[in-house]
VOMI-382210 format. One line per field, with one value per residue: residue number from 1; residue in one letter; x, y, z of N, C-alpha, C in turn. Coordinates in nm, 2 decimals, padded with zeros to 4 digits. Each point is the difference from the previous one (the first is absolute). Layout:
BEGIN
doti: (NUM,...);
bagu: (A,...);
n.u: (X,...);
n.v: (Y,...);
n.w: (Z,...);
ca.u: (X,...);
ca.v: (Y,...);
ca.w: (Z,...);
c.u: (X,...);
c.v: (Y,...);
c.w: (Z,...);
This chain:
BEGIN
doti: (1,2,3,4,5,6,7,8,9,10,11,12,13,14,15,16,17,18,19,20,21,22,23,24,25,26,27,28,29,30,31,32,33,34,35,36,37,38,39,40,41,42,43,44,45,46,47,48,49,50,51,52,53,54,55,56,57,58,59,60,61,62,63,64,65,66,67,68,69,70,71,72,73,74,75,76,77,78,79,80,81,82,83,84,85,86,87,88,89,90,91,92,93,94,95,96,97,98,99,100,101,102,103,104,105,106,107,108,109,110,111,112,113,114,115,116,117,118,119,120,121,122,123,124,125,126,127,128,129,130,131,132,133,134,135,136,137,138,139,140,141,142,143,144,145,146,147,148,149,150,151,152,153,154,155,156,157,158,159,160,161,162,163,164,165,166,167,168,169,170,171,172,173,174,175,176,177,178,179,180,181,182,183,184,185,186,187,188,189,190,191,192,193,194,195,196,197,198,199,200,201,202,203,204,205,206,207,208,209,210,211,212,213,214,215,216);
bagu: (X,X,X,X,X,X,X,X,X,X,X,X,X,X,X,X,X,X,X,X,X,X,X,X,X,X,X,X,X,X,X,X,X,X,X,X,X,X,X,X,X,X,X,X,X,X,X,X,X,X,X,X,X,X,X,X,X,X,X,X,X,X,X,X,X,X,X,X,X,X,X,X,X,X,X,X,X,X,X,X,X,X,X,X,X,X,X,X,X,X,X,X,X,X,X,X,X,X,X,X,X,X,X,X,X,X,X,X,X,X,X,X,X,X,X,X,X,X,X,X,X,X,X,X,X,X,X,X,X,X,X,X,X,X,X,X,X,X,X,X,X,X,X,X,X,X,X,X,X,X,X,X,X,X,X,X,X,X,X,X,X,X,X,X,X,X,X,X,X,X,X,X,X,X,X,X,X,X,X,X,X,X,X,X,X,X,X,X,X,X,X,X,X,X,X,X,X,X,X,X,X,X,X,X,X,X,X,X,X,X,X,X,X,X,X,X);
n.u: (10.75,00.05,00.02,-00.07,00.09,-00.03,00.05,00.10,-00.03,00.11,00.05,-00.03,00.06,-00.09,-00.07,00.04,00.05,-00.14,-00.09,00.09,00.00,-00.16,00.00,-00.02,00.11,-00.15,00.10,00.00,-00.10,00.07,00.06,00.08,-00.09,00.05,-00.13,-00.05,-00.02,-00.14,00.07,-00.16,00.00,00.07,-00.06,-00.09,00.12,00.09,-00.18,-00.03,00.09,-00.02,-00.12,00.09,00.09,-00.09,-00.08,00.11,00.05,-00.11,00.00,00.12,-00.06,-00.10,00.09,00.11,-00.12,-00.07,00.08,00.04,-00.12,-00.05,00.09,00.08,00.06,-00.07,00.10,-00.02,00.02,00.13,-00.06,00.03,00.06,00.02,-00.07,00.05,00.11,00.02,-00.07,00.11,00.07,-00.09,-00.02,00.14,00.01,-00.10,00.06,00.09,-00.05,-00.02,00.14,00.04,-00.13,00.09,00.12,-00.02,-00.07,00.15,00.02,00.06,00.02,00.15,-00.10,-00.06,00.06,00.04,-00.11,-00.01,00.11,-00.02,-00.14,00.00,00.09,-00.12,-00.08,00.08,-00.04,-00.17,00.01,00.08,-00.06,-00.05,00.09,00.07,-00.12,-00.04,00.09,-00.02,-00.16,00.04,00.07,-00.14,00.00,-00.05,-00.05,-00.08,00.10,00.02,-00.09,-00.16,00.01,00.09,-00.11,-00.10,00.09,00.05,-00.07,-00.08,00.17,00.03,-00.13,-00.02,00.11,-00.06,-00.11,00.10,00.07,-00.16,-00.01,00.13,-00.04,-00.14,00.10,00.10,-00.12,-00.07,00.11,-00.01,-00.15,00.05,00.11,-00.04,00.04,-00.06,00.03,-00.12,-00.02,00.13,-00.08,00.06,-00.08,00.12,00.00,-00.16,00.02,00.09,-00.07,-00.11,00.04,00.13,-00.16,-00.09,00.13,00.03,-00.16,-00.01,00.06,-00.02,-00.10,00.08,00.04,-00.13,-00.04,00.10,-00.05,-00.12,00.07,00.05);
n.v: (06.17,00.09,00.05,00.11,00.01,00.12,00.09,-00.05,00.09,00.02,00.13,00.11,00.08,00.04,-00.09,-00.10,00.05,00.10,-00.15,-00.03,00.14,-00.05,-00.15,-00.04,00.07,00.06,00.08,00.15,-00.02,-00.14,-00.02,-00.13,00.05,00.09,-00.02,00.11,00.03,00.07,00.14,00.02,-00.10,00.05,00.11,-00.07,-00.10,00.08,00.02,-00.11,00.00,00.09,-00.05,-00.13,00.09,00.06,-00.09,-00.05,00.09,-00.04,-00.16,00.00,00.06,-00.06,-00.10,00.06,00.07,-00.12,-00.10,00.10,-00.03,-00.17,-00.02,-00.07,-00.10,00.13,-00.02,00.11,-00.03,00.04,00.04,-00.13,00.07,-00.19,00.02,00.11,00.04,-00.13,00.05,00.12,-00.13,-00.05,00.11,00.01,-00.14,-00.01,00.09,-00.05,-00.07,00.13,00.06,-00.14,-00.01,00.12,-00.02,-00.11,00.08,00.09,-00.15,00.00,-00.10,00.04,00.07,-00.06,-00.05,00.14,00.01,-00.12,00.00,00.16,-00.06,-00.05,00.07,00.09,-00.12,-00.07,00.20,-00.03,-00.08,00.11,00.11,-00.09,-00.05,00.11,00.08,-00.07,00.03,00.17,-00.05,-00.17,00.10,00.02,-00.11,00.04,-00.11,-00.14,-00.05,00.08,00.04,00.04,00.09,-00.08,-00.11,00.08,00.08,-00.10,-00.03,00.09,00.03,-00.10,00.01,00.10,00.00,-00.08,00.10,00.12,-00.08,-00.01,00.09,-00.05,-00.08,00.10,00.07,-00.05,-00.12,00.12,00.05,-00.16,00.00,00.10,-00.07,-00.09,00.10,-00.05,00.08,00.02,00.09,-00.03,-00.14,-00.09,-00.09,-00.04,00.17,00.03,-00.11,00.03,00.08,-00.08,-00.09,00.08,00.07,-00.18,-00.10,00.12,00.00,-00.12,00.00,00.10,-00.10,-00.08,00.06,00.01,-00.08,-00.01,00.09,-00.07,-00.07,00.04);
n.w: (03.47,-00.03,00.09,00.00,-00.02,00.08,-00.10,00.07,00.06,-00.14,00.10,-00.01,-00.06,-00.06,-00.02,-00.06,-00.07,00.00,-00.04,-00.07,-00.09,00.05,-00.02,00.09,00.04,-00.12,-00.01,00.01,-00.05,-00.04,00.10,-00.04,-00.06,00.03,00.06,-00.05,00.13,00.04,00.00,00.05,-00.05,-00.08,-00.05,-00.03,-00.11,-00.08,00.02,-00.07,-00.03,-00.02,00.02,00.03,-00.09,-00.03,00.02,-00.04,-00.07,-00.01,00.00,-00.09,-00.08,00.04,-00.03,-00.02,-00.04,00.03,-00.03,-00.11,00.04,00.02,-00.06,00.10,-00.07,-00.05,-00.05,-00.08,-00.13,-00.01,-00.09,-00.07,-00.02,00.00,00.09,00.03,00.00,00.12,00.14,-00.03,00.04,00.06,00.08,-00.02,00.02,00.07,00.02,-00.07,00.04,00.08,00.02,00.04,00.10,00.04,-00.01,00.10,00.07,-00.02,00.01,00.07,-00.08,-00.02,00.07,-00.09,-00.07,-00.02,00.01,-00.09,-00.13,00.00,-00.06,-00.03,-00.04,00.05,-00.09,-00.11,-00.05,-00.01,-00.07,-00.12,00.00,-00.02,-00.08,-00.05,00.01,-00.06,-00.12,-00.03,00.02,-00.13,-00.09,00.02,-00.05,-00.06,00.05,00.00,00.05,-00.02,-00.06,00.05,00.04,00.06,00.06,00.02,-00.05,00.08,00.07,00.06,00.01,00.07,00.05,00.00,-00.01,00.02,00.06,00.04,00.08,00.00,00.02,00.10,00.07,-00.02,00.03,00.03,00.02,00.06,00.07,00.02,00.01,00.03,-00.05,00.06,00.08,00.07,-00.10,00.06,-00.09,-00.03,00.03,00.08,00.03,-00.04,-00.08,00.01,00.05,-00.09,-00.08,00.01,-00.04,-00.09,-00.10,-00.03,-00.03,-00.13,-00.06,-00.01,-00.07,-00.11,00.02,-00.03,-00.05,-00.02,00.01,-00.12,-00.09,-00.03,-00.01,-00.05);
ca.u: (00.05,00.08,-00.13,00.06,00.14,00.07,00.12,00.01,00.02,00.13,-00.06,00.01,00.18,00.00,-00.11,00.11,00.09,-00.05,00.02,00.15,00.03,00.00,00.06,00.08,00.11,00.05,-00.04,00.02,-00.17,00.04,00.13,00.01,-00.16,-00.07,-00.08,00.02,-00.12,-00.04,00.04,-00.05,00.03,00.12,-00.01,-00.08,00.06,00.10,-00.07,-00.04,00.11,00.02,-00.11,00.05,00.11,-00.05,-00.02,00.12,00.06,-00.07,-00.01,00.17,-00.02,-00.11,00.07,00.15,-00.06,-00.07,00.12,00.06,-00.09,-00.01,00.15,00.05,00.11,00.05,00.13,00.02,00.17,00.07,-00.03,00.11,00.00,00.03,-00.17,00.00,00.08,-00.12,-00.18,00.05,00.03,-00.14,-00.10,00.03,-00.04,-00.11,-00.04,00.12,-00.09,-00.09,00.02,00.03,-00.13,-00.04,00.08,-00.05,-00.13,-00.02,00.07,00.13,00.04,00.07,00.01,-00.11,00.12,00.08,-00.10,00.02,00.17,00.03,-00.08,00.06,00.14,-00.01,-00.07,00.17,00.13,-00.09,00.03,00.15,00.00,-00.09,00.11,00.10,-00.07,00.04,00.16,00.04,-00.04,00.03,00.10,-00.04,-00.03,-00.14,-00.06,-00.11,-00.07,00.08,-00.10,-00.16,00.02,00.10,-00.05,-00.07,00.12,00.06,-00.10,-00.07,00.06,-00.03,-00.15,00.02,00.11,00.03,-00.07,00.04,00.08,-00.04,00.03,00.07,00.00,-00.10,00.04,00.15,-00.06,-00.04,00.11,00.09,-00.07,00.00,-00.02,-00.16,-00.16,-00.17,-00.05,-00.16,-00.08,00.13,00.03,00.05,-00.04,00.11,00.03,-00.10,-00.02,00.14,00.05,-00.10,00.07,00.06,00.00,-00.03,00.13,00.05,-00.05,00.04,00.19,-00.05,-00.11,00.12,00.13,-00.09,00.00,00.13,00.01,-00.05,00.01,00.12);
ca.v: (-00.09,00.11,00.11,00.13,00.11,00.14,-00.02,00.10,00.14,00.03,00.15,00.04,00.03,00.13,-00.03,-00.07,00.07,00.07,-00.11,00.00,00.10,00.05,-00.12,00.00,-00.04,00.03,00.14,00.03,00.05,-00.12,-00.11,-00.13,-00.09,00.03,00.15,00.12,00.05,00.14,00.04,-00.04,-00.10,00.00,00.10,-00.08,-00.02,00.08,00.04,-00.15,-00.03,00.10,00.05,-00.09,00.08,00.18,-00.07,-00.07,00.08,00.08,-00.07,00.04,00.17,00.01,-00.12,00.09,00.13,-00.04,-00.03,00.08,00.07,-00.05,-00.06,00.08,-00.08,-00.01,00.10,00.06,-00.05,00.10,00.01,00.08,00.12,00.01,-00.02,00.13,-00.08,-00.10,00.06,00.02,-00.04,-00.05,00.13,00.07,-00.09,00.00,00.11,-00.08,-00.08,00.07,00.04,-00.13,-00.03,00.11,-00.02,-00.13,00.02,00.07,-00.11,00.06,-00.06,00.00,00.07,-00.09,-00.06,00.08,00.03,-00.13,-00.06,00.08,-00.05,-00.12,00.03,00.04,-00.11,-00.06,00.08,00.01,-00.13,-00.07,00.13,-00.05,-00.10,00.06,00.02,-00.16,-00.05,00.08,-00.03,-00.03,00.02,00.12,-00.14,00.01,-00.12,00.02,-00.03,00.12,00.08,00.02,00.10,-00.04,-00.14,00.07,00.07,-00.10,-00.06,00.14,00.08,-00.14,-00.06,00.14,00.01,-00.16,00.01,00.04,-00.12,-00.03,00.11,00.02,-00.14,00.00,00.14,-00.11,-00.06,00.11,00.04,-00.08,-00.01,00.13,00.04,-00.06,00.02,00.02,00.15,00.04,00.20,00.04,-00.08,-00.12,-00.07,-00.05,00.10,00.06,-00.11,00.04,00.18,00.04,-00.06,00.12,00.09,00.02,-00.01,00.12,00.05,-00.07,00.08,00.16,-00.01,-00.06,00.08,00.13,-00.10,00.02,00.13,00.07,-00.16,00.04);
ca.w: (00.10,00.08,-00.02,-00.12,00.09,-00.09,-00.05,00.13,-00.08,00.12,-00.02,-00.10,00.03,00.10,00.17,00.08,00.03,00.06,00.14,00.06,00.05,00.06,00.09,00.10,-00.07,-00.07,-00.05,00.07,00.16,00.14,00.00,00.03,00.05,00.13,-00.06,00.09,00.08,-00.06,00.06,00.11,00.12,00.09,00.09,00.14,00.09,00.11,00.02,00.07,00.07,00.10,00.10,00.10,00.04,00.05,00.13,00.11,00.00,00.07,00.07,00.05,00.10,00.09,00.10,-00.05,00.13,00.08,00.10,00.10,00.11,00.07,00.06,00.00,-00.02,-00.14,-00.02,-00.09,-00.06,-00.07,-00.10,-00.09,-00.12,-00.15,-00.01,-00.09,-00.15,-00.07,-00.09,-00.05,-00.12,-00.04,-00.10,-00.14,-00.03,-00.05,-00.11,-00.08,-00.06,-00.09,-00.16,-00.08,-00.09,-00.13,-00.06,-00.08,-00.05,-00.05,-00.06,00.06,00.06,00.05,00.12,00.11,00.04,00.08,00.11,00.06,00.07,00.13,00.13,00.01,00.08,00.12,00.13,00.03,00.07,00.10,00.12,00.10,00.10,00.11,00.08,00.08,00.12,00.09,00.09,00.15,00.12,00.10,00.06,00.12,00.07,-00.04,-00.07,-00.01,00.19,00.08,00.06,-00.10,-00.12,-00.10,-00.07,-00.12,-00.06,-00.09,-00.05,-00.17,-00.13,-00.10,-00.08,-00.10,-00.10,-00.08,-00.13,-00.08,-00.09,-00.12,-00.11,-00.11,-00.13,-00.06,-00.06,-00.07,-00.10,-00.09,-00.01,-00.11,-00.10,-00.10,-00.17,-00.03,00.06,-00.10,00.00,-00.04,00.02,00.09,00.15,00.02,00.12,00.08,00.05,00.03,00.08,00.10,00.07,00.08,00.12,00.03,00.11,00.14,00.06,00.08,00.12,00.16,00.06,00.10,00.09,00.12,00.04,00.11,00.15,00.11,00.02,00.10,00.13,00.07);
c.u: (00.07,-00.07,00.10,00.08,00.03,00.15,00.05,00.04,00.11,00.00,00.09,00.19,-00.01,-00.06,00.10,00.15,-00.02,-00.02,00.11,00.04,-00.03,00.00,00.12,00.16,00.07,-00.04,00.01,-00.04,00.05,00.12,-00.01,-00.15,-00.07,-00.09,00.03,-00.07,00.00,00.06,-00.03,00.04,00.15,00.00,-00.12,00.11,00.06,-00.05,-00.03,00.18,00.03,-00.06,00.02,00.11,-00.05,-00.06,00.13,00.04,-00.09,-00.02,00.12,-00.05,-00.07,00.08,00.07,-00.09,-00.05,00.14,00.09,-00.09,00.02,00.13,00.08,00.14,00.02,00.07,00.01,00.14,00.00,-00.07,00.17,-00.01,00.01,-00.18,-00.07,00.02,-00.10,-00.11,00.01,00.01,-00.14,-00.04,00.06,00.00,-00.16,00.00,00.08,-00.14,-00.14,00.04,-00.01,-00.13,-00.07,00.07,-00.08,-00.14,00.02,00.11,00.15,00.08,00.12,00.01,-00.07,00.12,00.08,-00.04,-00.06,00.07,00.02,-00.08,00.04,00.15,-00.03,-00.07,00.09,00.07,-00.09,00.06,00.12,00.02,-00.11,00.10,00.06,-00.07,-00.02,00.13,00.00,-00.04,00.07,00.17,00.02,-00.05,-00.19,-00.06,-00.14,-00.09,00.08,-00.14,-00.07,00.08,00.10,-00.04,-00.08,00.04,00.02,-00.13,-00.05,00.10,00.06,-00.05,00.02,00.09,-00.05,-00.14,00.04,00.09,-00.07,-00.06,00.10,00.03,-00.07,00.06,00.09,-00.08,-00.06,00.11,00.07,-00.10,-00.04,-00.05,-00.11,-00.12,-00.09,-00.10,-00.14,00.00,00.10,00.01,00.01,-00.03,00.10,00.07,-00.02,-00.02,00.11,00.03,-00.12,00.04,00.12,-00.02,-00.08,00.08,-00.01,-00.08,00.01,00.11,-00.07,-00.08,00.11,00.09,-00.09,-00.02,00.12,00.06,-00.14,-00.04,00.17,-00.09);
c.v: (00.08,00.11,00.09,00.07,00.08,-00.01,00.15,00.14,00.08,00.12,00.07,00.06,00.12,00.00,-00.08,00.09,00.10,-00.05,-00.01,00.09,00.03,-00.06,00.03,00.00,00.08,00.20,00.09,00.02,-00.10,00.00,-00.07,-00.07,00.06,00.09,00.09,00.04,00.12,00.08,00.05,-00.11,00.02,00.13,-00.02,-00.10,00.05,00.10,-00.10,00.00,00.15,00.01,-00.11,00.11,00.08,-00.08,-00.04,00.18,00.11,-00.06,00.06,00.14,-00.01,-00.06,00.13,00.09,-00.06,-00.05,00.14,00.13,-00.05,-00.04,00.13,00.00,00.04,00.16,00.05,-00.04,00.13,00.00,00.00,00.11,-00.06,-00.04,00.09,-00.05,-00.08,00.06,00.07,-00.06,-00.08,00.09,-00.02,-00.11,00.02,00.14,-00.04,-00.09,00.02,00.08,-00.08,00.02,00.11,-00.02,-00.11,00.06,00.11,-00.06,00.05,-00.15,00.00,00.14,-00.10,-00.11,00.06,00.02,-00.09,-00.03,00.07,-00.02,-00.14,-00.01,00.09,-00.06,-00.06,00.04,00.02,-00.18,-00.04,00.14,-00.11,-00.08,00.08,00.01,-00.13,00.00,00.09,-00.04,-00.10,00.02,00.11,-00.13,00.03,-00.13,00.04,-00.04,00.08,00.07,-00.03,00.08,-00.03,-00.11,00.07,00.08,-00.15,-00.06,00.10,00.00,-00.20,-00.02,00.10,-00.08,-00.17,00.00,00.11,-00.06,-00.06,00.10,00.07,-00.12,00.03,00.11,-00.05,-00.06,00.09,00.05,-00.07,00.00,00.13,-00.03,-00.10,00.03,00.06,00.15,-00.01,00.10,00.04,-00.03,-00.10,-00.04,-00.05,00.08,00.05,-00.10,-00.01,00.11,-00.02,-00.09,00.03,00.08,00.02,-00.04,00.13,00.06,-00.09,00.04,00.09,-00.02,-00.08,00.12,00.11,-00.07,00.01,00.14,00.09,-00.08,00.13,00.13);
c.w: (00.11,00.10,-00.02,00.12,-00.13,00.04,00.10,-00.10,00.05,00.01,-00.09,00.05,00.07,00.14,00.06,00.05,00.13,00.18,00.07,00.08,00.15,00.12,00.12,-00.04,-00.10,-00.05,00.11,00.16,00.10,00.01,00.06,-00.01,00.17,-00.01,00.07,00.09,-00.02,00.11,00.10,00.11,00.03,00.10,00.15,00.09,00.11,00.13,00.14,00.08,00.08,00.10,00.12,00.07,00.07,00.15,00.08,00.02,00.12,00.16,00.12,00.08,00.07,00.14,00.04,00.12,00.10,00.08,00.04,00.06,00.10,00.09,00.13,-00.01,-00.15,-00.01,-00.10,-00.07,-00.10,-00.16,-00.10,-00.11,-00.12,-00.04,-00.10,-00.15,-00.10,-00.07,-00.11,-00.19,-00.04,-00.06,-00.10,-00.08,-00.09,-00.11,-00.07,-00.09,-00.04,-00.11,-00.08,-00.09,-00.06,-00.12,-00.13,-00.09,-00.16,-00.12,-00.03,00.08,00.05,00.09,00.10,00.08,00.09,00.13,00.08,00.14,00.11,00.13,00.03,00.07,00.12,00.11,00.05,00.15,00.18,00.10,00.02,00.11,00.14,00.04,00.08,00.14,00.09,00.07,00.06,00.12,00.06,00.06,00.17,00.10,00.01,-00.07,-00.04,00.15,00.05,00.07,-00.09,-00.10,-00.13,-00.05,-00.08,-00.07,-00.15,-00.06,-00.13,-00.07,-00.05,-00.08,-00.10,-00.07,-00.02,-00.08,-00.14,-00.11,-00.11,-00.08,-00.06,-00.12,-00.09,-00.08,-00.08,-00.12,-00.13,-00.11,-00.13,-00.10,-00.06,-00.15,-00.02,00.04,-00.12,00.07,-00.06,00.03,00.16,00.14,-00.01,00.09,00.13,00.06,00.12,00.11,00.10,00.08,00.10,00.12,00.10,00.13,00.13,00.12,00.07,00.08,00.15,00.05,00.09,00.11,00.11,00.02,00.03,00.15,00.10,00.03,00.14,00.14,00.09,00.09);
């Protein structure tokens, strides 16, 4: 009268157990249920997000030589000394975080941390040294409509430092998640993502503070 239904097959403790395990949520390979992307796409990202920069930045120098050729209302402004300083603390910045990722590679974690922190405290020491340089000018009454040279002055080392602002977020975030990062054959993707972002900051620095060095 019935028709025939098999009698559901429950799996076996080990299979089930095993399922679980590997379920979203649970064991070490996930957290929270998010998957992982392969570490490829994050390194195309940051790749995909650099390449809009390298155009505005470039966009900025092409404008920066063609207006002070052409003008003749543009006035050379005093370079401050604490400019120096700055570049200064970027370089050593970026080699601070490459020890970091030798350090990391050779599983040395608390140098990696040390190394970290010092790059990270010299980006810090790189935008409050860009403040000072602000207030000197404008305490020499130097604005940004004061002259070409001084609206472009503000404009490159701004934009510089508010995209550098998110690397140091990116460094700070690194930074707190030390004791969890996730080490494969001694790299970390978030590491490696950071410092590459880092250092193309720094190279834009040097390619702006070369503009203003051979513009004089």
């Amino acid at each position: 009268m019935f028709p025939n239904i098999e009698p559901l097959k429950q799996p076996a403790k080990g299979t089930a157990d095993m399922a679980s395990s590997r379920a979203p949520g649970y064991g070490v390979s996930e957290h929270r249920g998010a998957r992982r992307l392969p570490p490829r796409a994050y390194y195309t990202a940051i790749l995909v997000a650099l390449a809009p920069m390298v155009m505005l930045f470039a966009a900025f120098g092409s404008s920066y030589i063609v207006r002070q050729g052409l003008s003749n209302d543009w006035r050379e402004m005093s370079m401050p000394p604490v400019l120096w300083v700055n570049t200064l603390l970027l370089i050593l910045s970026s080699l601070a975080l490459e020890g970091a990722r030798r350090a990391l590679k050779n599983g040395n974690t608390a140098a990696f941390k040390r190394y970290w922190s010092t790059g990270t405290v010299l980006g810090l020491g790189f935008v409050a040294g860009q403040g000072v340089v602000w207030w000197q000018l404008a305490s020499q009454g130097i604005y940004v409509h004061t002259n070409p040279s001084s609206s472009f002055f503000y404009l490159l080392t701004v934009t510089h430092v508010l995209h550098l602002l998110g690397g140091v977020g990116a460094l700070t975030w690194v930074l707190s998640k030390t004791p969890r990062l996730r080490v494969e054959a001694g790299r970390c993707v978030s590491v490696d993502v950071s410092a590459t972002y880092w250092h193309f900051m720094d190279g834009v620095w040097l390619f702006v503070f070369g503009l203003f060095l051979i513009g004089r």
